[in-house]
C-alpha positions in Angstrom: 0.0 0.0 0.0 3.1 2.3 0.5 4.1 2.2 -3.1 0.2 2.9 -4.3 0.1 5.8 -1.9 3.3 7.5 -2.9 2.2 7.4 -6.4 -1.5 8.5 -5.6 0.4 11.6 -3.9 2.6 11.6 -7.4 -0.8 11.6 -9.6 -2.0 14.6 -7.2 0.7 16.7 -8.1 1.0 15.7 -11.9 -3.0 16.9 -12.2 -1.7 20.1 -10.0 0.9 20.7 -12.2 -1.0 20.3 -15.8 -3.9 22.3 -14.4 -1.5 25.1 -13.5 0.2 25.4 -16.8 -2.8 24.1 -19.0 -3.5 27.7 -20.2 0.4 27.8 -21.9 -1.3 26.0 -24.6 -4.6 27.4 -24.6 -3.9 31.2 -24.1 -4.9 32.6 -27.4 -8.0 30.8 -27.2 -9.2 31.2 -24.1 -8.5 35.3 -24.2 -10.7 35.5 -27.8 -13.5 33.1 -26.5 -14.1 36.6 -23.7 -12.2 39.1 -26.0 -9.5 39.8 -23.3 -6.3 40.5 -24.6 -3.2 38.0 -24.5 -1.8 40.1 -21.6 -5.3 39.8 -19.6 -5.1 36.2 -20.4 -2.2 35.8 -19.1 -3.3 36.5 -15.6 -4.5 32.9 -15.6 -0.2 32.2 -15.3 0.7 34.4 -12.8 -2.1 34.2 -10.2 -2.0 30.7 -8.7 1.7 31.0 -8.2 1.2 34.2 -5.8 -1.8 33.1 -4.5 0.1 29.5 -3.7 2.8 31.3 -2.0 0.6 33.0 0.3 -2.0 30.1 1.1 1.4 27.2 1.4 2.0 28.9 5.0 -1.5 30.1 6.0 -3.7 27.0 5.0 -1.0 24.6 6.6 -0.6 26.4 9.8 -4.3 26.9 9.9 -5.0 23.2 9.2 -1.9 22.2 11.7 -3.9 19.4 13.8 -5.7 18.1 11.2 -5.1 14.5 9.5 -3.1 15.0 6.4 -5.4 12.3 4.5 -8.6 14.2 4.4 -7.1 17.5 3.6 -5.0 16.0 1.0 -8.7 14.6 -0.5 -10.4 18.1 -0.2 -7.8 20.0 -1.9 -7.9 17.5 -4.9 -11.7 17.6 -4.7 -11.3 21.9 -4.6 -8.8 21.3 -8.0 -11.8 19.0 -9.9 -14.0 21.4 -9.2 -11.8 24.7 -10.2 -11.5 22.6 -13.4 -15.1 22.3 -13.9 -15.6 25.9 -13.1 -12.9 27.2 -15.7 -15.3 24.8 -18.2 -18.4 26.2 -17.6 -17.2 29.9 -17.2 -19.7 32.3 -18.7 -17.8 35.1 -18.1 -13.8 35.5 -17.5 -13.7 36.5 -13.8 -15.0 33.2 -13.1 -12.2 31.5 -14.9 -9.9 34.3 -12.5 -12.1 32.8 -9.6 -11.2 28.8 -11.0 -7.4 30.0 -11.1 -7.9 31.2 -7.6 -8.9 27.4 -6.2 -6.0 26.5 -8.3 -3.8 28.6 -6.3 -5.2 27.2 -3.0 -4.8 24.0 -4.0 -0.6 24.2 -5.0 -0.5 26.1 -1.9 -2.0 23.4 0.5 -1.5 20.2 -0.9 2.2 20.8 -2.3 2.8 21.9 1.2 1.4 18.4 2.9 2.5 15.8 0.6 6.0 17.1 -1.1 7.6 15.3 1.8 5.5 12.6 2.9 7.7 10.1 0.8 9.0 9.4 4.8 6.0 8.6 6.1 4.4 6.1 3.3 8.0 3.5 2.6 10.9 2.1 4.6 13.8 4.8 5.4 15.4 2.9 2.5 13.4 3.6 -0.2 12.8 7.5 0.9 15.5 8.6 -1.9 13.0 6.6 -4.7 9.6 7.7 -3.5 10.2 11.7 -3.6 11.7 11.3 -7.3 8.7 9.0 -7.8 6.6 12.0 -6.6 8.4 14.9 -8.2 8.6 13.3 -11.3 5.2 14.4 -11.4 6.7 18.0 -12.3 8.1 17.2 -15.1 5.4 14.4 -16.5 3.3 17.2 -16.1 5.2 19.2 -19.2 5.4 15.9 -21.0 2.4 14.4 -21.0 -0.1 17.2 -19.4 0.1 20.2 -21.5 0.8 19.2 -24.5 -2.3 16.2 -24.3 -4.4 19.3 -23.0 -3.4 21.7 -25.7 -4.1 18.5 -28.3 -7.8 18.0 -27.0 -8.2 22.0 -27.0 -7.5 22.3 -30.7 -9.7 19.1 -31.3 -12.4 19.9 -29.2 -12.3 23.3 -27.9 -10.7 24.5 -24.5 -13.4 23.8 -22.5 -13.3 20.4 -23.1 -9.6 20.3 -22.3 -10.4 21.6 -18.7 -13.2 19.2 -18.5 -11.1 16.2 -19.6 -8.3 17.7 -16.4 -11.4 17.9 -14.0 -12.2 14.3 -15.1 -8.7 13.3 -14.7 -9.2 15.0 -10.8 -11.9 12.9 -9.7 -10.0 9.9 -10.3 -7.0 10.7 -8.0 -8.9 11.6 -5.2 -10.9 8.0 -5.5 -7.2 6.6 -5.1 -6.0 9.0 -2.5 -9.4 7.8 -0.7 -8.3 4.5 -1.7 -4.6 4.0 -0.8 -3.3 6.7 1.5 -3.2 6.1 4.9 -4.2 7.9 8.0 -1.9 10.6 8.1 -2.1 12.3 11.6 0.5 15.7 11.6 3.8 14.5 13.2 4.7 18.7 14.5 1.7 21.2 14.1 2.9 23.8 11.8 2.5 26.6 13.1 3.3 30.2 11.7 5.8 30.2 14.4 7.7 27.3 13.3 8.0 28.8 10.3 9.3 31.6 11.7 11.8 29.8 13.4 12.9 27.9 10.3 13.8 31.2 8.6 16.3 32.1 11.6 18.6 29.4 10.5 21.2 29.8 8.4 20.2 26.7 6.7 16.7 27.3 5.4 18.1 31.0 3.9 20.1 30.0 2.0 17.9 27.3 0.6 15.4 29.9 0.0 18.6 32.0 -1.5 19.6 29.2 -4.0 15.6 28.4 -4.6 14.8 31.9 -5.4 18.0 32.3 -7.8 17.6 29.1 -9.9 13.8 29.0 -10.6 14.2 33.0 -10.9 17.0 32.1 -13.7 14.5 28.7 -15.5 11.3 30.4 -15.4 12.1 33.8 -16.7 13.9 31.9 -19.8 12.0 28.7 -20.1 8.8 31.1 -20.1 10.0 32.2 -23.2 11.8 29.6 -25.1 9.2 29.2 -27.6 9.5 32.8 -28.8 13.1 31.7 -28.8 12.6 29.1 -30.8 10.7 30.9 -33.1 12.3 34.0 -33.3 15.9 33.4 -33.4 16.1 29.3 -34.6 13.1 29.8 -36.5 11.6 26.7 -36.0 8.5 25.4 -37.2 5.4 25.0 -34.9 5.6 21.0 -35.0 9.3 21.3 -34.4 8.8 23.5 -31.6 6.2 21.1 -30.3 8.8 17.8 -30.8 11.5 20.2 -29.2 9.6 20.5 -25.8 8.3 17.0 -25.3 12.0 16.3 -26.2 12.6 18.5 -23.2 10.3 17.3 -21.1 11.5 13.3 -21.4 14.7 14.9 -20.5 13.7 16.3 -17.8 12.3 12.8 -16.5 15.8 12.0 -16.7 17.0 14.5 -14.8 14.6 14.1 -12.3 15.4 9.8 -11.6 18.9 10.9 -11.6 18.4 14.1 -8.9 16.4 11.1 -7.0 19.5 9.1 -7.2 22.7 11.3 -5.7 20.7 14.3 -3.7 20.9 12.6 -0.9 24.1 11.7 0.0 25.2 14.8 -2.7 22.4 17.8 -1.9 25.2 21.1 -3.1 27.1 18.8 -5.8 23.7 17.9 -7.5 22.4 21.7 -6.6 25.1 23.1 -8.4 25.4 20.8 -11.2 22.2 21.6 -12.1 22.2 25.1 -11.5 25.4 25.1 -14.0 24.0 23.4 -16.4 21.6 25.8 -16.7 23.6 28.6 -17.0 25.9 27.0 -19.5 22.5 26.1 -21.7 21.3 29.7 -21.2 24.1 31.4 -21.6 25.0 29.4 -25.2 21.6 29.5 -26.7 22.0 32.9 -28.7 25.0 31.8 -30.0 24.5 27.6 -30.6 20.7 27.9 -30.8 20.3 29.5 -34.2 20.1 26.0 -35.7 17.7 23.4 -35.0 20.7 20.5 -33.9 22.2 23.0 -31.5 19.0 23.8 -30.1 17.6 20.4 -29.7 20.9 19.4 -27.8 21.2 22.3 -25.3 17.1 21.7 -24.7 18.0 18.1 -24.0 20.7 19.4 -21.4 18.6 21.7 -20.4 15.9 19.1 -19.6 18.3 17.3 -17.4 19.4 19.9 -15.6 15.9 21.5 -14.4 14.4 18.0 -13.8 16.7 17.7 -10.9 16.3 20.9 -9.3 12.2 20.6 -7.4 14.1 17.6 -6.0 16.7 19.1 -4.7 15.4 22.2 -3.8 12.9 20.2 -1.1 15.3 18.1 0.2 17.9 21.2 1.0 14.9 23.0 2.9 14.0 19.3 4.4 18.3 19.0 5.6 17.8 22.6 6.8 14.9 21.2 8.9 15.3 17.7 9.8 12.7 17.8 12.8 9.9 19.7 10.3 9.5 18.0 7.3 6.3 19.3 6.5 7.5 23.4 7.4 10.6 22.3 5.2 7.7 22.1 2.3 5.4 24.7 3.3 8.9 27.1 2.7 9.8 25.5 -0.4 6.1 25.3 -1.7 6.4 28.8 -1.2 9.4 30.3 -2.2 9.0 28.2 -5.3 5.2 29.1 -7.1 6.3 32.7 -5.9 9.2 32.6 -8.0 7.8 30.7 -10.6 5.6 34.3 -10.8 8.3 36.8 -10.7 10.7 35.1 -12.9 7.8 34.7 -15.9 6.7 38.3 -15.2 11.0 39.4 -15.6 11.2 37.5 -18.1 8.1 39.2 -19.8 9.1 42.8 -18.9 12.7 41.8 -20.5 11.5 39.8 -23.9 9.5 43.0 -24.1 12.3 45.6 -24.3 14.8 44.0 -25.7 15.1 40.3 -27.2 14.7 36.2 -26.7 18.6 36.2 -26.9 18.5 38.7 -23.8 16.4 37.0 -21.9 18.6 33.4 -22.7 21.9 35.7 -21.2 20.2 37.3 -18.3 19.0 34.0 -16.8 22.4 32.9 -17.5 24.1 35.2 -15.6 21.3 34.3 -13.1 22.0 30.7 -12.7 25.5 31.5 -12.4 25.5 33.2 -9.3 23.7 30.2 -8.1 26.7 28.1 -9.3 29.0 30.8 -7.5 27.0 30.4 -4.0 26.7 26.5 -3.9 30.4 26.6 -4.4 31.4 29.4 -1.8 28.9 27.2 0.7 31.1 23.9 -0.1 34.3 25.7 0.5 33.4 27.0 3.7 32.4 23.1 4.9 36.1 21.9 3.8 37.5 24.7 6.0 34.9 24.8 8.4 33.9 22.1 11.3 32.0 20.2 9.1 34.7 19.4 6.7 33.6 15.7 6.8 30.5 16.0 5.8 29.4 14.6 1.9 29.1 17.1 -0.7 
């Protein structure tokens, strides 16, 4: 039953994370069926990541003593039905309101079942069960967007959202199904959170977290304008390019899975490098199509290790607070998820996709550059013993 629960908490967050960026795909036609423009449309993007960074702390701490199971089950429930909503929507502000449940939802479950991997297998199988359950992230891109985006030019977007709230109701009959009683093991409370940020630890986890999804999502954001603009792709291409990208980053995530334990800043940094080196070589190697499939490839690899080991930084920062550890991360992440496509935006609209390619670059490096300062004090420092 521990195996069928990790991956019922895996098929929550693959539905949270295809309902979130289900609107990539469907944009343009969701802003002409209510005559909104693109930028009004786009509002559907950068809402639930806010609104997830703000409900991560207050719905967990408000819902401290509660059994994890049946909040798990309500928050799934409140994403079916924020699907449905969006479906039905007469008029736009109720798809706003739908993106507004969606918010909730990242906010709370994300929080409560990013690092319950420790409480549903052996201590021995921990390592497997939280790539198991991020590689929702990434499966998400894969399979999730573009299969959304497919049934929205078949059958309209409506049905796409439909199909998603469909897809809902059958993992919260498995959640109901598999997942155990989950009583809280701390109450977190706003105070423990508050306690978590005095540690040197868990700010610079939040440092690194902010920097490296800052540096992805304000270029990733805008890699098919890239792609357009400066390789000059062709729509199906572009298409193959990104589910390329997305089976990479499956990759990337098994592998993350594999080493962040015992190597949390060498996997950290490798990543973050990679991602500057992608970035940074783009303008330059990404005017043709075999340059640009290879560094997307890389690229893949690179981000589908870093949700991984962004949570289990915040949870070695917080050994005793496992589920604070992802109420900070839940956090730190969907808000930066929101600033860096909003940069990102403000930048491709002032200058160029190149620009944007350098300036996360330059972003990812300074990630690159604080791992590595944070290693170097360990090997001087008391805990020159410990792994890398």
């Amino acid at each position: 039953m521990g195996w069928l629960a990790v991956v019922s908490v895996m098929l929550g967050i693959f539905a949270i994370v295809t309902t979130e960026i289900l609107p990539i795909g469907l944009l343009t036609s969701i802003g002409s069926s209510f005559t909104v423009s693109d930028g009004m449309a786009g509002l559907m993007m950068t809402m639930p990541g806010f609104l997830a960074a703000i409900a991560a702390p207050l719905v967990t701490a408000a819902t401290a003593r509660c059994d994890r199971r049946p909040m798990l089950c309500i928050f799934i429930l409140l994403l079916a039905l924020a699907n449905f909503l969006a479906a039905a929507a007469p008029d736009y502000w109720l798809v706003l309101t739908s993106r507004f449940m969606v918010g909730i939802t990242i906010g709370g479950f994300w929080s409560m079942g990013a690092g319950l991997a420790e409480r549903l297998v052996p201590p021995a199988s921990v390592g497997r069960a939280t790539a198991v359950i991020f590689s929702a992230v990434p499966l998400g891109s894969v399979l999730g967007v573009p299969t959304g985006t497919f049934i929205g030019d078949l059958a309209g977007w409506r049905t796409a959202f439909s199909v998603m709230g469909a897809l809902t109701v059958g993992v919260l009959v498995m959640l109901l199904l598999f997942l155990p009683p989950l009583p809280p093991a701390q109450a977190t409370q706003l105070s423990v959170l508050g306690g978590m940020l005095r540690r040197a630890g868990t700010r610079f986890a939040l440092l690194l977290t902010f920097l490296v999804v800052l540096a992805h999502f304000g270029t990733y954001t805008y890699v098919t304008p890239f792609l357009e603009q400066v390789t000059h792709a062709s729509d199906r291409l572009v298409t193959a390019f990104l589910l390329l990208y997305g089976a990479a980053g499956m990759i990337g995530n098994f592998l993350g899975g594999a080493w962040v334990a015992r190597y949390p800043r060498t996997v950290f940094g490798l990543a973050a490098g990679l991602i500057a080196a992608v970035t940074l070589l783009l303008p330059a190697l990404g005017r043709w199509e075999t340059g640009a499939v290879i560094l997307l490839l890389v690229w893949g690899v690179a981000y589908g290790a870093v949700p991984i080991a962004s949570q289990t930084w915040f949870s070695k920062a917080a050994p005793h607070a496992p589920e604070a550890a992802s109420v900070l991360f839940t956090a730190s992440f969907q808000a930066t998820i929101s600033v860096g496509a909003l940069v990102g935006g403000v930048v491709l609209d002032r200058t160029s996709p190149s620009t944007v390619m350098l300036l996360g670059g330059c972003t990812a490096v300074l990630v690159v550059l604080a791992v590595g300062a944070r290693f170097a004090a360990r090997l001087t420092g008391p805990g020159c013993t410990q792994r890398s």
